[in-house]
C-alpha positions as CSV (number, residue, x, y, z in Angstrom):
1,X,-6.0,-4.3,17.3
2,X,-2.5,-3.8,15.8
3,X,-2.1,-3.1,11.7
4,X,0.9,-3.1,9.6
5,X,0.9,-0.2,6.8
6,X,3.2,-0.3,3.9
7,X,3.2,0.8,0.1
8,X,5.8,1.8,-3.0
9,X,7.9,-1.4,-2.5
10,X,8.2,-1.4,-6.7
11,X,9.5,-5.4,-6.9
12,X,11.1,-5.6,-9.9
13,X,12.1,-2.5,-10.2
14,X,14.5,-1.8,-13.3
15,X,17.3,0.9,-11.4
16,X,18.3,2.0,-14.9
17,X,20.7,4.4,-13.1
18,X,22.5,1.6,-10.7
19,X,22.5,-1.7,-13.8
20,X,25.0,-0.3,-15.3
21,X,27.4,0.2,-12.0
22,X,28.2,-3.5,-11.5
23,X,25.1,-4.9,-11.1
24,X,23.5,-3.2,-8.4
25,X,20.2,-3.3,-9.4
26,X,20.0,-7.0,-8.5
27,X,21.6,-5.9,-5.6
28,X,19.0,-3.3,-4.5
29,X,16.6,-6.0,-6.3
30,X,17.5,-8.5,-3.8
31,X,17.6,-5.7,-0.5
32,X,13.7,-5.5,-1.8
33,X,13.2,-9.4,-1.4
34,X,15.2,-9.5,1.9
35,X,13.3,-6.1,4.0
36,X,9.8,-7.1,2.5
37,X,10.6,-10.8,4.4
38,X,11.6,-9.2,7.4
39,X,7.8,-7.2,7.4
40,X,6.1,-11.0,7.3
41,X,9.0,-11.9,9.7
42,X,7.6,-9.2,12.4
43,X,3.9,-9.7,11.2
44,X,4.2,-13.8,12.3
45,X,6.2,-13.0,15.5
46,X,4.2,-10.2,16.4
47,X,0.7,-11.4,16.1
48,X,-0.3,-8.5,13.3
49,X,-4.2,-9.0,12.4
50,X,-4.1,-6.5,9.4
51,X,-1.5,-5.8,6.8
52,X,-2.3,-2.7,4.5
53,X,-0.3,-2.3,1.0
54,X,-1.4,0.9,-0.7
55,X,-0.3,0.8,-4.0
56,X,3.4,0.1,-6.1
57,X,4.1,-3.3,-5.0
58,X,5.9,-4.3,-8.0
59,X,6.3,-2.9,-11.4
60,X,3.7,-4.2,-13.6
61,X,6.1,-3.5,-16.8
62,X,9.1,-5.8,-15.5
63,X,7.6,-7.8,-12.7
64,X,8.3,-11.7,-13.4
65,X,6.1,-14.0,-12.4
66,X,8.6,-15.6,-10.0
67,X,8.6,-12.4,-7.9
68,X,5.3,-12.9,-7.6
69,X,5.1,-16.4,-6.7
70,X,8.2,-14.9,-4.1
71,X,5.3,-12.5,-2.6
72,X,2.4,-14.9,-2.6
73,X,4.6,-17.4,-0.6
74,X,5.7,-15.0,2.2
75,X,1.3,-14.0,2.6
76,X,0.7,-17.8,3.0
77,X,3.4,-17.7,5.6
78,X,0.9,-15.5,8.0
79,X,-2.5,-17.0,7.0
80,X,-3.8,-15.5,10.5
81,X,-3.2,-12.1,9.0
82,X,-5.8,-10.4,6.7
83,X,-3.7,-8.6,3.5
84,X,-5.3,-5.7,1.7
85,X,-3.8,-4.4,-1.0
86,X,-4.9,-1.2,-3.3
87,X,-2.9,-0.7,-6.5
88,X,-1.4,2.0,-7.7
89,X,0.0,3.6,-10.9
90,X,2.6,1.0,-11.2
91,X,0.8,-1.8,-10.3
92,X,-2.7,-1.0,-11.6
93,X,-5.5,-4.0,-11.6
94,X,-5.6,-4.5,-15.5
95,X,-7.3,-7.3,-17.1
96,X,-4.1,-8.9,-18.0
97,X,-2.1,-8.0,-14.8
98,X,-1.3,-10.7,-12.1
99,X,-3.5,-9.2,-9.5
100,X,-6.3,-10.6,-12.2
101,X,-4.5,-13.7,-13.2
102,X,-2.6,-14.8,-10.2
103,X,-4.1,-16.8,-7.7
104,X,-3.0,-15.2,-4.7
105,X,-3.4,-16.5,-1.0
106,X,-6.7,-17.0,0.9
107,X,-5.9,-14.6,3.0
108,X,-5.3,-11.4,0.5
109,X,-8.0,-9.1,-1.2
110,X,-7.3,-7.2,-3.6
111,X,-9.5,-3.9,-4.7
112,X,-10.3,-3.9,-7.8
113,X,-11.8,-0.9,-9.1
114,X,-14.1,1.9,-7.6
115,X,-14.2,2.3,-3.7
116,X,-15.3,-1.0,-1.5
117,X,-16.2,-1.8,1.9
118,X,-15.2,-4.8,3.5
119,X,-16.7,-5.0,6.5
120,X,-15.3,-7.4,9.1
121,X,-16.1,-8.5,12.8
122,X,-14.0,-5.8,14.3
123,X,-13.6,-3.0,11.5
124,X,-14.8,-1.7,8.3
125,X,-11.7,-2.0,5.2
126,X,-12.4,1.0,2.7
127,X,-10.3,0.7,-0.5
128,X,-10.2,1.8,-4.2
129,X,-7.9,0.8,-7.0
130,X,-6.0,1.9,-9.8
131,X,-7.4,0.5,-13.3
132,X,-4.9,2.3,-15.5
133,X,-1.1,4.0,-15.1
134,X,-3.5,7.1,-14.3
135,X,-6.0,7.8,-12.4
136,X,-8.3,10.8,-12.3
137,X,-11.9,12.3,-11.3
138,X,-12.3,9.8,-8.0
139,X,-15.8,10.0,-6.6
140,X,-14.9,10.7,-3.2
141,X,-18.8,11.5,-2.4
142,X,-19.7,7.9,-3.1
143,X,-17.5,6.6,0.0
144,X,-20.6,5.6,2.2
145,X,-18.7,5.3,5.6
146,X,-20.5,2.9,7.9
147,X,-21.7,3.8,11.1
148,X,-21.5,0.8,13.4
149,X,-19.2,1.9,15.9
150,X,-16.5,-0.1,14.8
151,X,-13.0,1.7,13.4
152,X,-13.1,2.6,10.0
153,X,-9.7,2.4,7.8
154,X,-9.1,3.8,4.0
155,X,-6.7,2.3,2.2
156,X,-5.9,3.9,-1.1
157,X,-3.1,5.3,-3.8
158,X,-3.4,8.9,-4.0
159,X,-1.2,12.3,-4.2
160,X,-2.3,13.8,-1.1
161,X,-3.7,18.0,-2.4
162,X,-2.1,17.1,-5.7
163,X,-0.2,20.1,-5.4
164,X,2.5,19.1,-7.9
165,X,1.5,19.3,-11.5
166,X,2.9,15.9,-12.2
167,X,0.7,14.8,-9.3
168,X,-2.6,15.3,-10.7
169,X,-2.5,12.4,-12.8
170,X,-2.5,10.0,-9.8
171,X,-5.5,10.4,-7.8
172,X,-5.1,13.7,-6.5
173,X,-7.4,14.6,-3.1
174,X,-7.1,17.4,-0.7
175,X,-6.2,16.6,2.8
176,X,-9.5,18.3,4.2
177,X,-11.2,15.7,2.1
178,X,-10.4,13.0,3.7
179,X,-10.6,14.5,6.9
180,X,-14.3,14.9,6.6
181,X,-14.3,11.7,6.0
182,X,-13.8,10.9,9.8
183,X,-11.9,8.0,9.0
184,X,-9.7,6.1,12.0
185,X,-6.9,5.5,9.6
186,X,-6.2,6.4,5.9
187,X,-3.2,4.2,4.7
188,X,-2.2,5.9,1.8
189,X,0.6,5.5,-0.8
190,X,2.8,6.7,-4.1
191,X,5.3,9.5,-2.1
192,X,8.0,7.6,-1.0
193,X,8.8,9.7,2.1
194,X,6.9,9.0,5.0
195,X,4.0,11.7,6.4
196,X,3.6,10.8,9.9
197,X,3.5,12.3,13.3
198,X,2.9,10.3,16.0
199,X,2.5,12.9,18.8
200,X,0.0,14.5,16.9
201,X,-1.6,10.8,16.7
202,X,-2.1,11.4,12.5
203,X,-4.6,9.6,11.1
204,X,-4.3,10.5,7.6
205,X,-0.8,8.5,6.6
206,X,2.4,8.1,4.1
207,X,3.9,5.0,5.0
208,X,6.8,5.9,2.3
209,X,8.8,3.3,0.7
210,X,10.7,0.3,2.1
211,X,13.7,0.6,0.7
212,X,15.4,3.9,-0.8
213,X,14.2,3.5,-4.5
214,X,16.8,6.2,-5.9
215,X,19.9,8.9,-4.7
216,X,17.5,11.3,-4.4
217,X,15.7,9.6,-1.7
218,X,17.7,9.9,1.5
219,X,16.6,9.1,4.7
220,X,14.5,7.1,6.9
221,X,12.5,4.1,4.8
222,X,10.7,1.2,6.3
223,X,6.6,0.6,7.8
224,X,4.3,1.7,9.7
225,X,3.2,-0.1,12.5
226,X,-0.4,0.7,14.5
227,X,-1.5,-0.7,18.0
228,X,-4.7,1.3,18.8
229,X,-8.1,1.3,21.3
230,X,-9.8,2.6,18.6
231,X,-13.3,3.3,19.4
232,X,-14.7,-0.7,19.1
């Protein structure tokens, strides 16, 4: 089976440092638009079964509701594809956010709250939301992972050991945590640098951002993609 992983895209994002240079924040608004397309562009040519977003796709201060319409038209686009997303501290599932008011595609589950399982014919989904701009005290314990030999995948915001001060307001979990887990995959989100190493076949994964969100984040940006014989 072959998953796309992605998080931190931040639609709408305001770019107070570039508006004021001529306006490149539309600019880098639009490069947003434009790479997110080209991630359902690969998904439909490619045959992708499962797309993961963990957390920070848009900005739930500024997003517009065209943006999201924008979004919701590019899932209906690959209604093959199964679309899990997890919000995060920018995008958290509040009562009067669009995650609870927008009707999105057939094809796209949102988690809403405390961990969930969905379990499907050829996996089990794991995933927990944000419910606020902060998000503390997560009952990892409570994750009952299934054991039906089929590949399990967590998909979650988080600040991976929480080492960082500033971190521990955002879901902080130690790395040996989730390895006990024994989950296939954890998809997570909210660093904006990728955390992977292939050769080392990681399972516990920073997709990063799409698109370079600031001057301070150089290098590579873009998805991760997963073609496995996992254990199923």
């Amino acid at each position: 089976m072959k998953f796309v992983h992605i998080a931190d895209i931040h639609f709408d994002c305001p770019f107070s440092s570039l508006s004021i240079r001529e306006n490149l924040g539309d600019i880098r608004r639009l490069e947003q638009r434009n790479v997110f397309k080209k991630v359902i562009n690969y998904i439909k040519e490619n045959d992708v079964k499962y797309l993961f977003i963990a957390g920070d796709l848009y900005e739930n201060e500024y997003v517009r509701k065209s943006t999201i319409k924008y979004i919701n038209d590019l899932f209906l686009e690959i209604p093959e594809t199964k679309v899990f997303i997890s919000p995060g501290n920018h995008d958290p599932y509040l009562k009067s956010s669009y995650y609870a008011d927008f009707e999105f595609a057939p094809n796209v589950y949102i988690f809403k709250g405390n961990f969930e399982c969905k379990e499907l014919a050829d996996c089990n989904i794991y995933g927990m939301g944000f419910q606020d701009f902060y998000c503390k005290d997560v009952n990892y314990s409570s994750i009952n992972v299934l054991q039906n030999d089929k590949p399990n995948f967590l998909i979650m915001h988080a600040s991976l050991s929480g080492g960082i001060e500033e971190n521990k307001e955002y879901n902080p979990v130690l790395e040996s945590k989730l390895e006990d887990l024994k989950m296939d995959y954890v998809a997570l989100g909210h660093i904006h640098k990728p955390y992977y190493n292939s050769e080392k076949n990681q399972r516990i994964v920073y997709s990063g951002s799409l698109v370079s969100l600031g001057f301070d984040e150089q290098g590579s940006h873009g998805m991760i993609v997963r073609r496995d014989r996992w254990k199923s």
